[in-house]
Wavefront OBJ file of the C-alpha trace (Angstrom):
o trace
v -46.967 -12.062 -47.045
v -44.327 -10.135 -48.898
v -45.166 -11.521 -51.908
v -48.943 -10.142 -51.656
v -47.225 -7.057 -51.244
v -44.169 -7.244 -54.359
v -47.432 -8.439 -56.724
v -49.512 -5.695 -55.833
v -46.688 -3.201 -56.297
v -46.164 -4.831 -59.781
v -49.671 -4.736 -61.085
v -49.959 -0.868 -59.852
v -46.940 -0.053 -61.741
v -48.663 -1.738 -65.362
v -52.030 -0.812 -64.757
v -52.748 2.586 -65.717
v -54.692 4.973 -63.224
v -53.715 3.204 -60.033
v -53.006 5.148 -57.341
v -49.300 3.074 -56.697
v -47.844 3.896 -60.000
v -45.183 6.668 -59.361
v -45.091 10.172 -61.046
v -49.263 10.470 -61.222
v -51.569 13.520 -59.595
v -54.401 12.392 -61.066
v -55.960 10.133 -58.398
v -59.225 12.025 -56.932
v -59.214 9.352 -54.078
v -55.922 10.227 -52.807
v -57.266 14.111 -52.342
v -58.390 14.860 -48.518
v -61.033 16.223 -48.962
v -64.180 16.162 -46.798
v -66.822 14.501 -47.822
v -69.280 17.754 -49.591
v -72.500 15.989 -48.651
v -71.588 15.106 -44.932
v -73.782 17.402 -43.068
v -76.733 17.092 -45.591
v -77.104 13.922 -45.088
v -77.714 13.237 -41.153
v -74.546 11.371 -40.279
v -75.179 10.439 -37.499
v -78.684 8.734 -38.738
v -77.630 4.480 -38.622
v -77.610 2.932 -41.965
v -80.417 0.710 -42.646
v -80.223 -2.994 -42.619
v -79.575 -4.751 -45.923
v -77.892 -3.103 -49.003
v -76.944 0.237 -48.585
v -74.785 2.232 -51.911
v -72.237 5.219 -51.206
v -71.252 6.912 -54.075
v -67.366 6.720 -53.987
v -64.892 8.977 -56.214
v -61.155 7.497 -57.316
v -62.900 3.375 -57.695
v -61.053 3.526 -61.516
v -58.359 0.683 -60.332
v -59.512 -2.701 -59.164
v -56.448 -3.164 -56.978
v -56.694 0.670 -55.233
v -60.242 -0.572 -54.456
v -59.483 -3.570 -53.328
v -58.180 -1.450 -50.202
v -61.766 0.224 -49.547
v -63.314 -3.698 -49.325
v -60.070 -4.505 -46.447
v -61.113 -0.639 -44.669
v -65.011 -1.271 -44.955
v -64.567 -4.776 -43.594
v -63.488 -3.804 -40.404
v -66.611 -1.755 -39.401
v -68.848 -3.283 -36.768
v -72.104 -3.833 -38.990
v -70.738 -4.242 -42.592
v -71.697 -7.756 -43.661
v -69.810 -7.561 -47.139
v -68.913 -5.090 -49.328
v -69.453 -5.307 -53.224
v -67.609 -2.657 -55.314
v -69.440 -1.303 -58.926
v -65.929 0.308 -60.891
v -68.286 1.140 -63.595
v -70.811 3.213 -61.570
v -68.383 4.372 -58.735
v -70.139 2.692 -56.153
v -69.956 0.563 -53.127
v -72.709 -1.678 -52.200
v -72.331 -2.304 -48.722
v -74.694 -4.963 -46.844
v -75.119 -4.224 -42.974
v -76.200 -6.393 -40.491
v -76.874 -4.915 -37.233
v -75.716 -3.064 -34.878
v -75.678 -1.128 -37.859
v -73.173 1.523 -38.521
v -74.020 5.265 -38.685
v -73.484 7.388 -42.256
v -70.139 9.137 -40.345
v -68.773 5.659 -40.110
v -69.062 4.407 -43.042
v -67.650 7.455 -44.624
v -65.237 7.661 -42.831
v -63.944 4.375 -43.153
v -63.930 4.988 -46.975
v -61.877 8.377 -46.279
v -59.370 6.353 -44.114
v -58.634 3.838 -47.441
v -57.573 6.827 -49.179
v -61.059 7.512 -51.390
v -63.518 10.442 -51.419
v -67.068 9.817 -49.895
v -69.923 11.652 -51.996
v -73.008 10.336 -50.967
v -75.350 7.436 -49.825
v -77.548 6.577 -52.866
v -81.233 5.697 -51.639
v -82.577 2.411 -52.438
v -85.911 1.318 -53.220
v -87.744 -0.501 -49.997
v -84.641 0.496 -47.934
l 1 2 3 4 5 6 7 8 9 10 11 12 13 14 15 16 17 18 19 20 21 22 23 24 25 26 27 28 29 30 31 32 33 34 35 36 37 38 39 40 41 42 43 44 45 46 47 48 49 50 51 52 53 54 55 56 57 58 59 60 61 62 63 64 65 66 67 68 69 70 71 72 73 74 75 76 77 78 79 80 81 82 83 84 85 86 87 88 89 90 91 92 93 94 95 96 97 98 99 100 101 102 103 104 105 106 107 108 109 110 111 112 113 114 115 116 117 118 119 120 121 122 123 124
């Protein structure tokens, strides 16, 4: 187990933009900040079954992200979790009892990232 944990403190100290490497403000994920679309978006509404998308700010480094899969794993609901780097999203597939909005975004504030929104699907 300490290995997992020497190798992922090695690769976060080469790759650039990951929120381990020392001497670096420039990680949005590590900000607290509340999420600016919470209330907008009735949080307390259930997610619907199938694949949902949050909009996630701070998914530059594979292995910071790698954290937000662990986090999202853990909710009661969350099938899998699928992570787009490119378009700074997180596809999340729910099974029920589905999770509501404030859980999910919270779960992704509790692995260090900023929540911006749920992105609406087509036929879902």
């Amino acid at each position: 187990m300490k290995s997992i944990f020497l190798i992922a403190a090695l690769v976060g100290a080469v790759l650039p933009g990951c929120a381990s490497q020392p001497g670096t403000d420039s990680h949005d994920h590590l900000a607290s900040q509340p999420a600016a679309s919470a209330v907008a978006e009735n949080m307390d509404e259930r997610l619907n079954t199938g694949l949902n998308e949050a909009r996630v700010n701070g998914l530059s480094c594979p292995l910071c992200a790698e954290s937000l899969s662990a986090v999202m794993g853990r909710v009661e609901g969350v099938e899998s979790v699928k992570l787009d780097l490119d378009r700074g999203v997180v596809i999340i597939s729910i099974t029920k009892p589905a999770p509501t909005r404030e859980q999910v975004a919270s779960a992704i504030a509790d692995a260090g990232f900023t929540f911006v929104s749920f992105l609406e699907r087509d036929g879902g």
